[in-house]
C-alpha positions as CSV (number, residue, x, y, z in Angstrom):
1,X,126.2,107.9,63.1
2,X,126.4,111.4,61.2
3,X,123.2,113.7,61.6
4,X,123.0,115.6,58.4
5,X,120.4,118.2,60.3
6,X,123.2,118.4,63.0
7,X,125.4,119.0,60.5
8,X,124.7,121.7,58.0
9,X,128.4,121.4,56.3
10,X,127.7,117.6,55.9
11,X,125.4,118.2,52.8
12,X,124.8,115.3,50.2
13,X,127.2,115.4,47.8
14,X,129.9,115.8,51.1
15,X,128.0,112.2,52.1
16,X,128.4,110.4,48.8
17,X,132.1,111.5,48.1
18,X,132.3,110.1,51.1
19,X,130.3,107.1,50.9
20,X,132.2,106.3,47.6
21,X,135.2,105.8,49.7
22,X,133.4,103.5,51.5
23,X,132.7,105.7,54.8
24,X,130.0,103.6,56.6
25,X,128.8,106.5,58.6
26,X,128.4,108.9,55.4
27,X,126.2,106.2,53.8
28,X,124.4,105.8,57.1
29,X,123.5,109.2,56.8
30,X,122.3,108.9,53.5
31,X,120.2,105.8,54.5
32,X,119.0,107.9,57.2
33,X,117.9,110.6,55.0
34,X,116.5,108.7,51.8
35,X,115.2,105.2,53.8
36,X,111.4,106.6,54.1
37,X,111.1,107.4,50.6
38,X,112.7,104.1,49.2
39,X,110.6,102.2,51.6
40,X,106.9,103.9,50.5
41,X,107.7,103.8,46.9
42,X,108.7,99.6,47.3
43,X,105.7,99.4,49.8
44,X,103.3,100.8,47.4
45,X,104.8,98.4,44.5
46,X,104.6,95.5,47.0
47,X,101.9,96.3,49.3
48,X,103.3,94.4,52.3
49,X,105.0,96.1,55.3
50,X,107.5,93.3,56.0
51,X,108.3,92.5,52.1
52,X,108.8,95.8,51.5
53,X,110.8,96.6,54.8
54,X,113.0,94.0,53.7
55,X,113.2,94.8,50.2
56,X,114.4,98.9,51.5
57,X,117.0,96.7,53.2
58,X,118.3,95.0,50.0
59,X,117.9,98.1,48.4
60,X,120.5,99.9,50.2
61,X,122.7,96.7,50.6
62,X,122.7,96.6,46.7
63,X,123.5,100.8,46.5
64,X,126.0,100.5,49.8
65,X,127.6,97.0,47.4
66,X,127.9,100.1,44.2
67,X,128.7,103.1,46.0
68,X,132.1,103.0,44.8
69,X,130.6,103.3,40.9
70,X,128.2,105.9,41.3
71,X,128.8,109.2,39.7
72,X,128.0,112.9,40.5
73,X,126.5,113.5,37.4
74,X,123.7,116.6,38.6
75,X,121.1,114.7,39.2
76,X,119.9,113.8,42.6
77,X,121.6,110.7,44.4
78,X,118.0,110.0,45.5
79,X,117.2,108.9,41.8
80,X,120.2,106.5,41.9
81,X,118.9,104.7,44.9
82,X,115.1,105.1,43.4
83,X,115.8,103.3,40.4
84,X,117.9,100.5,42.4
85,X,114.6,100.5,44.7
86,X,112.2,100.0,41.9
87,X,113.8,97.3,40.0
88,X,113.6,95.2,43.3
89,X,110.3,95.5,43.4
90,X,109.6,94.9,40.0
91,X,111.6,91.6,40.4
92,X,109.9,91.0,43.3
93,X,106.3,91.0,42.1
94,X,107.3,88.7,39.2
95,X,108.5,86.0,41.3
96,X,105.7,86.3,43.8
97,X,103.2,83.9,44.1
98,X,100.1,83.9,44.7
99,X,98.9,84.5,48.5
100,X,96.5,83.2,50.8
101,X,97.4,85.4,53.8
102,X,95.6,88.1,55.2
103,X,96.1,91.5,54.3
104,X,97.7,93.5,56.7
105,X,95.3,96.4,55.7
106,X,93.1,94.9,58.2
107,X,94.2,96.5,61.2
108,X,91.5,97.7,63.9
109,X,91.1,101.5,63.2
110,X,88.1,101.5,65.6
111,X,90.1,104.4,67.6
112,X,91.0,106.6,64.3
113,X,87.2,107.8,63.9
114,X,84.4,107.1,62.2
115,X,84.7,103.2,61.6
116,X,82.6,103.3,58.5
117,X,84.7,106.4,57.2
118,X,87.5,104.7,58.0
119,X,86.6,101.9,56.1
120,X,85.3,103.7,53.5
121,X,88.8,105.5,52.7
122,X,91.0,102.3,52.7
123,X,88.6,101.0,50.3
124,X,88.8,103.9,48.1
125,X,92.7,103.4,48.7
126,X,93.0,99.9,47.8
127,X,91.0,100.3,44.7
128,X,92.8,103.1,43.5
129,X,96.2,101.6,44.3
130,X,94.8,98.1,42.4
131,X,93.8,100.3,39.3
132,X,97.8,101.8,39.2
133,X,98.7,98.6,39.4
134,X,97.2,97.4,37.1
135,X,98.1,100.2,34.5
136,X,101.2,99.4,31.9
137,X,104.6,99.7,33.5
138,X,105.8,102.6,32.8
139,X,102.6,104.4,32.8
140,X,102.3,102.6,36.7
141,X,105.9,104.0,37.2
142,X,105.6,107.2,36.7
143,X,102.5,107.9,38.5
144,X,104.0,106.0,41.8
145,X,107.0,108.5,41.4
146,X,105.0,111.7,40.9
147,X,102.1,111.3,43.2
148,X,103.5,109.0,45.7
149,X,107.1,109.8,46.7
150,X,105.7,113.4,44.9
151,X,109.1,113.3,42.9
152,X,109.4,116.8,40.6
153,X,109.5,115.8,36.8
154,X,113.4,116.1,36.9
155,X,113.5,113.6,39.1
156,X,111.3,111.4,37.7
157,X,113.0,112.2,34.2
158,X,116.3,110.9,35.8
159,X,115.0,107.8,37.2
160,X,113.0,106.7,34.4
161,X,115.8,107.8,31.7
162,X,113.9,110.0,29.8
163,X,113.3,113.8,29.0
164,X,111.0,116.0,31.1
165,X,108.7,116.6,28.6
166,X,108.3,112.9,27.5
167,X,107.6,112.3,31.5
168,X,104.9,114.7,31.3
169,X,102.7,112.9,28.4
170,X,103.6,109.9,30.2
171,X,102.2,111.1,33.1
172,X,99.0,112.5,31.2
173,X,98.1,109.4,29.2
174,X,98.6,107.4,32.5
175,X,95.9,109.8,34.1
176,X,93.8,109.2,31.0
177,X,94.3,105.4,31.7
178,X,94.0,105.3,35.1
179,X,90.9,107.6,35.1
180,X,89.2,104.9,32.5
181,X,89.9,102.0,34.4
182,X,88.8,103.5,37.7
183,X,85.3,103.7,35.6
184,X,85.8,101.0,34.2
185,X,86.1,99.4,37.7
186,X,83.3,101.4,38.7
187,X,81.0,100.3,36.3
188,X,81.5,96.2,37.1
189,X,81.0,96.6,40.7
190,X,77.6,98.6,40.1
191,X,76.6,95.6,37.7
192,X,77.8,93.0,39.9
193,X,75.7,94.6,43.1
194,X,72.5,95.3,40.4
């Protein structure tokens, strides 16, 4: 397998020409260098280890099954596979039903510190990744993108197909949204322990 670090000559756009004429190990090298980022952007759509493990895996199946139409057009090929990423997911969650298993957030972090900090954070973590989820699509998109994979706006612009500066007041309102709901959410729980 190519080592792109190993290999300062074999930069990206060397890979994908590459890849496009179907050279495994170029596209390996790719995987290698973009398969974290695909997989915590699915993960925090899906929330599951092994769905999202396996959707990264269909993921790059679908982009290795399309190399040969991709197209050097300035943007980075990590937007290509991105947007090939989120549209699993997307499918994914509407054809998922409804689960009884236990969530794999409940590991034993006894070891990690404090267990009641501990505890404390992935609460604060699960409500803040329920609120996003729960925020319109695009508004949900955009904020997984930016503060997640921490995308700049010209990525995120690419991915989502629209202007920088439309990504920005996307961005902004979904703030605004996400801010109110996390009150919102706030608020209930309070009422509900009163």
């Amino acid at each position: 397998m190519l080592d792109v670090a190993e290999s300062p000559e074999l930069d990206e756009r060397t890979l994908i020409k590459r890849a496009v004429k179907r050279d495994r190990e170029a596209f390996g090298a790719l995987y290698n260098k973009h398969v974290s980022r695909v997989y915590r952007h699915i993960y925090y759509m899906v929330g599951n280890p092994p769905e999202a493990e396996d959707l990264t895996a269909q993921a790059f199946l679908q982009a290795w099954q399309a190399i040969e139409r991709y197209q050097i057009r300035g943007a980075p090929f990590v937007s290509w596979l991105m947007r090939i990423a989120h549209n699993l997911g997307v499918s994914h969650l509407r054809s998922r039903k409804p689960s009884t298993e236990l969530p794999e957030t409940l590991v034993d972090r006894s070891r990690e510190g404090n267990p009641d900090d501990v505890l404390q954070r992935q609460a604060d973590g699960d409500r803040v990744r329920e609120a996003i989820l729960r925020l319109r699509e695009e508004h949900r998109r955009v904020i997984i993108l930016r503060f997640v994979q921490d995308l700049a706006y010209r990525e995120v612009a690419e991915i989502v197909g629209k202007s920088v500066p439309a990504v920005r007041v996307i961005q902004h309102r979904a703030l605004n949204a996400l801010r109110k709901q996390m009150q919102l959410d706030e608020e209930q729980r309070a009422a509900a322990n009163a």
